[in-house]
C-alpha positions in Angstrom: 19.2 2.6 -20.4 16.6 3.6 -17.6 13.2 4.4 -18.5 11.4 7.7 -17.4 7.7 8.4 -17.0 6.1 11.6 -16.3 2.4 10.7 -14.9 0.1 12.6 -17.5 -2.4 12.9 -14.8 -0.3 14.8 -12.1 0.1 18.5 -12.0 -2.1 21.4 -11.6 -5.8 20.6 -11.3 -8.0 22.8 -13.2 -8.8 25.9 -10.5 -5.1 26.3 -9.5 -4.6 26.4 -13.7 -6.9 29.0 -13.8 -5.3 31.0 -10.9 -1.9 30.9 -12.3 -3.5 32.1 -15.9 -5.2 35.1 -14.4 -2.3 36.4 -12.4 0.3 36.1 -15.5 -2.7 37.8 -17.8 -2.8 41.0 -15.3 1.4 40.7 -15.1 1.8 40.9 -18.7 -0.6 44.4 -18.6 2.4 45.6 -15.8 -0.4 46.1 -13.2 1.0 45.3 -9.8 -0.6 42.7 -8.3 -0.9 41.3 -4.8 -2.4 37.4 -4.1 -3.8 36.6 -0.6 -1.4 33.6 1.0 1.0 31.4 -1.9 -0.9 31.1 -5.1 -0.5 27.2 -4.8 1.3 25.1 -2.5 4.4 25.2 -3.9 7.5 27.4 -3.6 9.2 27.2 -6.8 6.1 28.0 -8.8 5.3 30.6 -6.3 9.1 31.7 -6.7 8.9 32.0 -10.1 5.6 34.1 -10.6 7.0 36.7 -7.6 10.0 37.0 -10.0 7.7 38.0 -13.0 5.5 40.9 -10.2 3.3 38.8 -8.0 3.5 40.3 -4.4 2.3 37.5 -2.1 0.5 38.9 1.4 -1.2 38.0 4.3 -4.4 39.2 5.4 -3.2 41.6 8.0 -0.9 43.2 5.1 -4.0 43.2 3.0 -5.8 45.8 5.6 -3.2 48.3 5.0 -3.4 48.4 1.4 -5.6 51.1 -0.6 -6.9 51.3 -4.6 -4.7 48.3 -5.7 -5.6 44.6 -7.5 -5.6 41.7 -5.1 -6.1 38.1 -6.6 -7.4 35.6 -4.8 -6.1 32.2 -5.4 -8.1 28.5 -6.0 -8.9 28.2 -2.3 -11.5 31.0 -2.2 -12.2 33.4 1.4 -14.5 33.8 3.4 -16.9 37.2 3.3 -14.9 39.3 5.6 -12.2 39.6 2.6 -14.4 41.2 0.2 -16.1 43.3 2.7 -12.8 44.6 3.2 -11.8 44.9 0.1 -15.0 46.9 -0.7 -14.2 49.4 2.4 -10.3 49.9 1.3 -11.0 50.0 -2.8 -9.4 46.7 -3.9 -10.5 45.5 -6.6 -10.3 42.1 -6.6 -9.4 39.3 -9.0 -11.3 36.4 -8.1 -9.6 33.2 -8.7 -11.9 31.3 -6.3 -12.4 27.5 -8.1 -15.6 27.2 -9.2 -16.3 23.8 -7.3 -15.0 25.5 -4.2 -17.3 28.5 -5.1 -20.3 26.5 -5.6 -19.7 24.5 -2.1 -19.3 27.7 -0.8 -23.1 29.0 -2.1 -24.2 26.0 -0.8 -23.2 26.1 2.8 -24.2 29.9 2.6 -27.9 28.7 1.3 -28.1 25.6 4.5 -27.3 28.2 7.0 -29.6 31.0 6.2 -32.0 28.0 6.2 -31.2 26.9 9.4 -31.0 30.4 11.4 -34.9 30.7 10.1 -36.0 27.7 11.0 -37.0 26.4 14.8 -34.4 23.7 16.8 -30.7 22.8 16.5 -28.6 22.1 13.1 -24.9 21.7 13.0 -23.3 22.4 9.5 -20.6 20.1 9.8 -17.6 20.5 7.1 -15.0 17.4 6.9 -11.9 19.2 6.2 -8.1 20.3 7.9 -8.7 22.8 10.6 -6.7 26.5 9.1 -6.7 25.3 5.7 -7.8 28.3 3.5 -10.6 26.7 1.6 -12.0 25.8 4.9 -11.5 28.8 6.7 -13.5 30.4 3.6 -16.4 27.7 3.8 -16.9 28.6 7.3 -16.9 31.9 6.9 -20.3 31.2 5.3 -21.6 30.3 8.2 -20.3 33.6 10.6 -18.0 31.0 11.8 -20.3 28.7 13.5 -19.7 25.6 11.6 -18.4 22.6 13.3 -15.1 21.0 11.6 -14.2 17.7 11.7 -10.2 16.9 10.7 -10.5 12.8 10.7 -13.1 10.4 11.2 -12.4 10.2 15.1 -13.9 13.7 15.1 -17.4 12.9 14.0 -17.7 10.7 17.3 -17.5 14.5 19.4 -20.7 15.9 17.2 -24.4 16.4 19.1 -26.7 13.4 17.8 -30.2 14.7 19.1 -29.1 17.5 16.4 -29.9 17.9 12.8 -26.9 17.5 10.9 -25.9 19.0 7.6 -22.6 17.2 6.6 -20.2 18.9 4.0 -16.6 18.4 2.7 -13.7 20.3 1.6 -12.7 19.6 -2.3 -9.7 17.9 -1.3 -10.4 15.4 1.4 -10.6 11.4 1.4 -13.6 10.0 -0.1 -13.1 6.9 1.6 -13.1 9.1 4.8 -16.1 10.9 4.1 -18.1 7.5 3.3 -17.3 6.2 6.6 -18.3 9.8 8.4 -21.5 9.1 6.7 -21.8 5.8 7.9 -21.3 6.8 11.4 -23.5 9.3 11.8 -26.2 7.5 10.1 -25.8 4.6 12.9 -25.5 7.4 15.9 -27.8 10.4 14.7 -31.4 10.5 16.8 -34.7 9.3 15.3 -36.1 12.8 15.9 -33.3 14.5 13.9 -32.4 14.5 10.3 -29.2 14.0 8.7 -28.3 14.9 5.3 -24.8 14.7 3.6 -23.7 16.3 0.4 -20.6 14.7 -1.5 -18.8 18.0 -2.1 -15.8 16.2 -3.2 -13.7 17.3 -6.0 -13.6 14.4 -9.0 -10.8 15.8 -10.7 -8.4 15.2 -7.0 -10.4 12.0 -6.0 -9.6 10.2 -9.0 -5.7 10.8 -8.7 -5.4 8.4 -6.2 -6.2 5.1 -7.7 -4.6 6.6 -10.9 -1.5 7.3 -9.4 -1.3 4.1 -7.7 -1.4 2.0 -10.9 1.2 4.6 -11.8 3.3 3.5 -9.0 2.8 0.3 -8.9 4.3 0.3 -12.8 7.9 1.8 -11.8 10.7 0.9 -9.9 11.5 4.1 -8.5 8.6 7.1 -7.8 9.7 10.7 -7.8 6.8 12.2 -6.3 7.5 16.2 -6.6 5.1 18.6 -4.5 6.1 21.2 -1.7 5.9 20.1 1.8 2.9 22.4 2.7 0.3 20.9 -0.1 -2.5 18.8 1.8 -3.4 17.0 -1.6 0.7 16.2 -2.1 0.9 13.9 1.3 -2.2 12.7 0.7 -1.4 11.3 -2.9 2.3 10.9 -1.5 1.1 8.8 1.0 -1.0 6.7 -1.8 2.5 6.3 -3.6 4.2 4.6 -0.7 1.6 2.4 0.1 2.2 0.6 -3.4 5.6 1.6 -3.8 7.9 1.3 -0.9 10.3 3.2 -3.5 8.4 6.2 -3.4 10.5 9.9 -2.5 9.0 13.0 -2.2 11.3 15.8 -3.4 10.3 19.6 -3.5 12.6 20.5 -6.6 15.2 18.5 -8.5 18.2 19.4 -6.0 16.8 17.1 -3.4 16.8 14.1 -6.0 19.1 11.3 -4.3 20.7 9.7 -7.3 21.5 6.7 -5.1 17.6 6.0 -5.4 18.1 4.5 -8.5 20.6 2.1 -8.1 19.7 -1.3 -9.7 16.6 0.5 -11.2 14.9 0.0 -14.5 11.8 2.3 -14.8 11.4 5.4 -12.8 7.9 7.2 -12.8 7.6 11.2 -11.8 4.5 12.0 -10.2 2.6 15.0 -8.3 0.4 17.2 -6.7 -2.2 19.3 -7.8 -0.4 22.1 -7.2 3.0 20.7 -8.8 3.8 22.5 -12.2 4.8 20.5 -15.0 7.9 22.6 -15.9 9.0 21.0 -12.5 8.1 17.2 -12.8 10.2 18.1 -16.9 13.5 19.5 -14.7 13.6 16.4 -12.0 13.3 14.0 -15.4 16.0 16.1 -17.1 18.1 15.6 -14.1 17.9 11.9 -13.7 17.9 11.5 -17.7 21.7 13.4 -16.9 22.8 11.2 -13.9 21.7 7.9 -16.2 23.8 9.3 -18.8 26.7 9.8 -17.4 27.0 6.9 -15.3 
């Protein structure tokens, strides 16, 4: 009989958590309610809470609407969303991560320090260029922040400049160690450089858990949906200990000819992967192994 594991540590991190409670507590009082972009990165969980009332918008429908609640999910926004929230009397639901909000206070507090004071400083935020968390920690900065995506990046920045280096939650720590490195070897002796792990523990410290997760099966079923950051990042981490390893978004793209010859089989995933969803991919190999 084939042996199924659900990793205890995958699914929803504690800001997406949060988000998803706060939209089905103002559902269950029938208030309508609109969320800014997909509530998390995945489309069945996102397709089941639109089913229960959650409208999901994009910022340009979001101007057009008037005296309604808007929730904002785990990624956070930049100012411009409340200010125009204020001006078309939304009343918003904040579901902005606290570590994300406290990054974003942060950057806020370096650059009204740096406008005030004489010379150059670049705010520099390691992070995917577009991603919502780090369009909302630039927006701290009236959009003058300098992103880097990858560690080639940092090799473009001004030197002779102060430097103020930041990360988004999500990103490599690895990565951001050998940023730091770089720019501490390259940055001018008149300039000062200061970097601020901004790192989320709770996402970092999935990927050497879920490698000694995937090192213990024979078969991963990693389940996130294709747009999460965090999913082909831990993805990735599964395949390079597991060449075994498939990403599927939902239990219908399970290949049951994976787990031919196969003993153990772990299920794994995101931060934004729901439990319910990792529970219906095991139920679904738990019937193939049954039946054949």
């Amino acid at each position: 009989m084939m042996q199924i594991e659900i990793d205890g540590g995958s699914g929803f991190c504690f800001g997406v958590t949060t988000a998803i409670k706060k939209a089905e507590e103002e559902l269950a009082k029938g208030t309508k309610l609109y969320c800014l972009g997909d509530i998390v990165h995945n489309s069945m969980e996102v397709e089941r809470l639109e089913q229960i009332g959650l409208v999901t918008i994009n910022h340009e429908q979001m101007k057009q609407l008037r005296n309604v609640k808007v929730l904002l999910r785990a990624h956070g926004e930049p100012p411009e969303t409340y200010e125009l929230a204020k001006r078309n009397n939304i009343e918003i639901i904040d579901a902005t991560c606290p570590v994300v909000l406290a990054l974003q206070r942060r950057i806020k507090m370096q650059f009204e320090k740096s406008i005030t004071t004489p010379g150059n400083a670049s705010i520099v935020i390691f992070g995917k260029k577009g991603h919502a968390e780090v369009l909302g920690l630039v927006g701290q900065t009236n959009s003058r922040a300098i992103v880097i995506d990858k560690f080639d990046d940092v090799k473009k920045l001004d030197f002779s400049n102060d430097i103020y280096l930041y990360s988004q939650t999500t990103k490599n720590l690895d990565e951001f160690h050998k940023i730091i490195c770089y720019i501490q070897d390259h940055i001018s002796s008149t300039a000062t450089f200061r970097s601020f792990d901004t790192i989320c523990r709770q996402v970092a410290n999935r990927m050497p858990n879920i490698s000694t997760f995937a090192s213990r099966h024979d078969v991963i079923i990693f389940v996130a949906g294709r747009k999460s950051s965090n999913g082909k990042v831990l993805f990735q981490q599964c395949q390079s200990v597991n060449a075994n390893a498939h990403q599927v978004e939902s239990a219908d793209e399970i290949n049951m000819d994976w787990f031919s010859g196969a003993s153990t089989v772990g299920i794994c995933g995101a931060t934004s992967t729901p439990k319910w969803l990792m529970e219906e991919c095991r139920d679904a190999i738990k019937k193939y192994s049954s039946n054949s």
